[in-house]
Every structure is written in structure tokens, then in C-alpha cells.
C-alpha positions as CSV (number, residue, x, y, z in Angstrom):
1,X,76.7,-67.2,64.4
2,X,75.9,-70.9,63.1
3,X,72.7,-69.5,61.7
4,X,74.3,-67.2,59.5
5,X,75.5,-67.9,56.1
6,X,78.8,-68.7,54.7
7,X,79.0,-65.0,53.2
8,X,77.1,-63.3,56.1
9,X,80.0,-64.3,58.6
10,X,82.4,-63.4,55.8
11,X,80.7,-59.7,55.5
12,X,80.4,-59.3,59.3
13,X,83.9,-60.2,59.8
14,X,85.2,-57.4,57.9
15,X,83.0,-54.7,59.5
16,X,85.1,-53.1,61.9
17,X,83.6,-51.4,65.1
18,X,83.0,-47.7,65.5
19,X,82.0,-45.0,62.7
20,X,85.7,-43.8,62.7
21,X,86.7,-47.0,61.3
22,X,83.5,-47.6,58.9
23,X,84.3,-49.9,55.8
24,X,83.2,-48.0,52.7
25,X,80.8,-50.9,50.7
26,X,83.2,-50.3,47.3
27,X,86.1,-51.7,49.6
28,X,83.8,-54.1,51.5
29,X,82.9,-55.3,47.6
30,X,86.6,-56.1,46.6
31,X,87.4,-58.2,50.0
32,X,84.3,-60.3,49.6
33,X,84.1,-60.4,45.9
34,X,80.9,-59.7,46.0
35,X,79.2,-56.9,44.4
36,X,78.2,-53.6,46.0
37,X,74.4,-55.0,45.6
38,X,75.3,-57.7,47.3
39,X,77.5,-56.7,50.0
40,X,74.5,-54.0,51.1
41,X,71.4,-56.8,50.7
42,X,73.8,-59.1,53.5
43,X,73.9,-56.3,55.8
44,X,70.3,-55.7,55.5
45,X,70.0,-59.2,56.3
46,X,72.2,-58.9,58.9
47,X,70.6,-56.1,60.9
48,X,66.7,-56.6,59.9
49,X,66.5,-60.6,60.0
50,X,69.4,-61.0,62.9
51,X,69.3,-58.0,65.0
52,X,72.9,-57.1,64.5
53,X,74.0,-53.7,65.5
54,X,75.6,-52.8,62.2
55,X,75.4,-49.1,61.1
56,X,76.2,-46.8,57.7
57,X,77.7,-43.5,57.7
58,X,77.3,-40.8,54.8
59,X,79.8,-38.8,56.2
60,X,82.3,-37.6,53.1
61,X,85.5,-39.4,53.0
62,X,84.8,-41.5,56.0
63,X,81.2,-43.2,54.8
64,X,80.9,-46.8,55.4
65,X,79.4,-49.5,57.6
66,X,80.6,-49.9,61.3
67,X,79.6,-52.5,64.4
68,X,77.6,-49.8,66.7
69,X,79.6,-49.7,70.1
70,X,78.4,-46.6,71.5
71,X,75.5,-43.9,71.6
72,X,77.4,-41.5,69.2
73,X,77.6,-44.8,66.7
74,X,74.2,-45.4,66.7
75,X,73.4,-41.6,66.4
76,X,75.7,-41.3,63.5
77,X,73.9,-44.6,62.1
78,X,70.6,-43.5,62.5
79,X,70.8,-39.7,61.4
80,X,70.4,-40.0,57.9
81,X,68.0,-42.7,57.8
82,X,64.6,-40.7,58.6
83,X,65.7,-37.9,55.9
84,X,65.9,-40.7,53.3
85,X,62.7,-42.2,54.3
86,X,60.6,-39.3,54.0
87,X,62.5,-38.2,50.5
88,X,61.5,-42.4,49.3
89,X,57.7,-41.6,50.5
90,X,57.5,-38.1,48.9
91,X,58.8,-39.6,45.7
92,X,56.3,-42.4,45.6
93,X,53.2,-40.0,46.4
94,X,54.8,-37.8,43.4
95,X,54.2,-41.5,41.6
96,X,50.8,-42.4,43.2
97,X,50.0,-38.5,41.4
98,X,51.4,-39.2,38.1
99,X,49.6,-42.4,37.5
100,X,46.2,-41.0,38.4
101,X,47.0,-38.4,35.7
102,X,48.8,-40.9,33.2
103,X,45.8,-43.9,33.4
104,X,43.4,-42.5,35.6
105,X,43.8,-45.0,37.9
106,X,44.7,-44.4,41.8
107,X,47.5,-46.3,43.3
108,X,48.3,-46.7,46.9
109,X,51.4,-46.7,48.3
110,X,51.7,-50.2,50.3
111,X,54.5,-51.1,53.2
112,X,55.0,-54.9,53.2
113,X,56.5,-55.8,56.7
């Protein structure tokens, strides 16, 4: 925890545990007073750069973020993650098309790690 900073601990103390109780990010946004942006780059952070188990629902009228207890968390957490992912990579070859059209010029689409 002492690696984390000031408004890290502040975001991760308000995420509750288990997808029933999920904290939707507009709410998580007014008890932080941070911004929506903001609020979902420290839970990137969070997850990617300190391995916590924190998870997103989309489900209507109970989306949010949640502290993944369980298997059913982590499948609710991780189900609509892939179906995003390939929607991002079909937009940007739709891109990669366009510009080869627009300039004549071929871009590649490049994953930074």
C-alpha cells in the first residue's frame, strides 16, 4: 500500500468488493473529486502497474468497479473485455484502410507493452 499514491489509496478505498456492490465511476467521480477520466486512468494503474484484483461491470443499472472476490467476479469482470478488444482492433484496421486510400500511405497498427 505505501507504494501507492495519495489518490490511488483514496480510489481503492472506495471500491467495494463483489460485482453486486460495484461503484459506478460517475459516483466514484463525485467522492474523489476527481473526474471520470481520472478516476478510470487510477484504476488502470491500479490493476496493470499493481496487480490489484479490481474489475468493471457493464451490466445496466448495476455497472461499476468492484474488488474481485470470487470466480463469478472475475467472470463478470472479464466478459466484456475481449468483445471490446476485438471492436478497438477492427476499428483501427478500418483506419489502417482509410489512410492507404486517403495518402497512399500504409500504416501499421502497433501494441506498445
Amino acid at each position: 500500500m505505501e507504494q501507492l499514491t495519495r489518490k490511488e489509496r483514496l480510489v481503492l478505498g472506495l471500491i467495494p468488493v463483489g460485482y453486486k456492490q460495484a461503484v459506478h465511476k460517475r459516483r466514484l467521480a463525485e467522492l474523489t473529486d476527481l473526474n471520470e477520466r481520472e478516476a478510470r486512468e487510477i484504476i488502470y494503474h491500479l490493476v496493470v502497474e499493481h496487480g490489484l484484483p479490481i474489475g468493471s461491470s457493464t451490466e445496466p443499472g448495476a455497472g461499476g468497479y468492484f474488488l474481485i472476490e470470487s470466480v463469478q467476479d472475475m467472470e463478470i469482470a472479464t466478459r466484456h473485455l475481449k468483445p471490446r478488444a476485438v471492436k478497438i482492433f477492427k476499428r483501427a484496421r478500418a483506419l489502417e484502410k482509410i489512410a492507404q486510400t486517403m495518402f497512399d500511405r500504409q500504416f501499421k497498427l502497433v501494441l506498445e507493452e
